[in-house]
C-alpha positions, 0 to 999 in steps of 0.5 A: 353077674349081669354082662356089661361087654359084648363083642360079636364078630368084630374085625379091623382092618388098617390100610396102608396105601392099597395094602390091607392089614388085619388085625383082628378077624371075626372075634367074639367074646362076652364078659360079665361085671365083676371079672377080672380078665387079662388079655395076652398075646405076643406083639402084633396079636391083636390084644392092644387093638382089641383094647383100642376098641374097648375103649372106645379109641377106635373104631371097628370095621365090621362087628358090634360092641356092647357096653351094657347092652347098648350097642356102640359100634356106630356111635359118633366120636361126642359119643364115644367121648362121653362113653370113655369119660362117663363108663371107662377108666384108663391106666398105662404103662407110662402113668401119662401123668402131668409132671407140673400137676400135683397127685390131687390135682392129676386125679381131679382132672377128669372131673373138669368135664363132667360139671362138678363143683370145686368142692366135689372135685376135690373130695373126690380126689381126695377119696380116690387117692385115699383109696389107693394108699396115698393119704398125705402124698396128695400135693407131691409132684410126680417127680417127688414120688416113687415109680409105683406112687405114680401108678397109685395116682394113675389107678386113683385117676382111673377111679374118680368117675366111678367107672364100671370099668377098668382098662390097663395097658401093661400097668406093670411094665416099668415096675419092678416086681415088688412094686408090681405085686402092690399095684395087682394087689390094688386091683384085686381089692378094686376088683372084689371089693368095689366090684370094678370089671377090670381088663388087664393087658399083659405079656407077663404070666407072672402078672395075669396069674392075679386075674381070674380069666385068660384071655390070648390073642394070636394073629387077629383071633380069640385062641384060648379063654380060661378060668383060673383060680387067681394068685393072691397079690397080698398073700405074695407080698407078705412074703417079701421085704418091706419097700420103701414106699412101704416103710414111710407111706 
């Protein structure tokens, strides 16, 4: 597989007032497309900082960043938008979606600012919720959908720029555990299936077991990067009772 991120020496550093505070210190890490990593590490390891800067919400103090192969370390704040908007999908813990928005219009929102046409935005909308089992649940409000909907409508929002990659930031964490093996199980299949590079970070071994990579943070540097052979989120589900959301789709 080609390398789609490369990080070399890449440190950052906070100032607060004449006191410096190092949150990463000299990490170098390359990842190819197609993988499916996740970042571990305690509070205050660097894993979230690291993340910021992947995803092109921070800037580092010294290194470089490459997203295939172009180096983005300098790159001005237009450029870096255009990065995130064009190349980088976003999921959170919280979902951040608009709660007078309905699900098709949360997804269609990112498409406003690349020039698409009503008609392209909606299809694509529509695709992507599709794609992450929300067919007929598109005009629901966030209100009107289970916790794990919403994080559907997050992935699906994710997905409608059609990005090499994906960035989730502890996407599991309000969710109960069935819930959350649903939500592992989407990005598995986005992950083989659409072949999406997805980094993923989590404090949970029960979550990171479903990715192929690990990857722990302690004190600012890179402490352990492992291969595995990942569970299987559909193989677990089957195992357990239908839910809800599962018995009226």
């Amino acid at each position: 597989m080609p390398e789609l991120i490369r990080v070399e020496h890449l440190v950052k550093t906070y100032y607060l007032g004449e006191m410096q505070v190092p949150a990463l210190k000299g990490v170098d890490l390359t990842i190819q497309t197609g993988e499916f990593v996740a970042i571990m590490g305690a509070s205050g390891s660097g894993k979230s900082t690291f993340m910021n800067i992947l995803g092109c919400l921070d800037r580092p103090t010294q290194g470089h960043y490459y997203v295939e192969g172009v180096d983005i370390s300098g790159l001005s704040k237009d450029q870096l938008a255009q990065i995130r908007n064009k190349k980088i999908g976003f999921v959170f813990q919280s979902f951040n979606l608009l709660s007078r928005t309905s699900a098709l219009e949360n997804v269609e929102l990112p498409l406003f600012y690349n020039g698409s046409s009503a008609r392209e935005r909606r299809q694509r909308a529509l695709d992507a919720l599709a794609n992450v089992g929300l067919q007929g649940r598109e005009h629901h409000f966030p209100s009107q959908l289970s916790g794990g909907q919403q994080q559907r409508v997050a992935i699906a929002r994710s997905l409608v720029n059609r990005p090499s990659l994906i960035l989730a930031d502890e996407p599991t964490g309000n969710l109960d555990t069935r819930t959350s093996l649903e939500i592992m199980g989407i990005f598995q299949k986005l992950n083989k299936g659409a072949q999406i590079t997805i980094i993923l970070v989590t404090h949970e071994p029960d979550i990171a077991k479903y990715a192929e990579r690990h990857v722990a943070f302690r004190d600012g540097k890179i402490i352990q990067d492992t291969r595995i052979k990942p569970f299987q989120a559909a193989e677990d589900l089957a195992r357990m009772p239908a839910t809800e959301d599962e018995a009226h789709p």
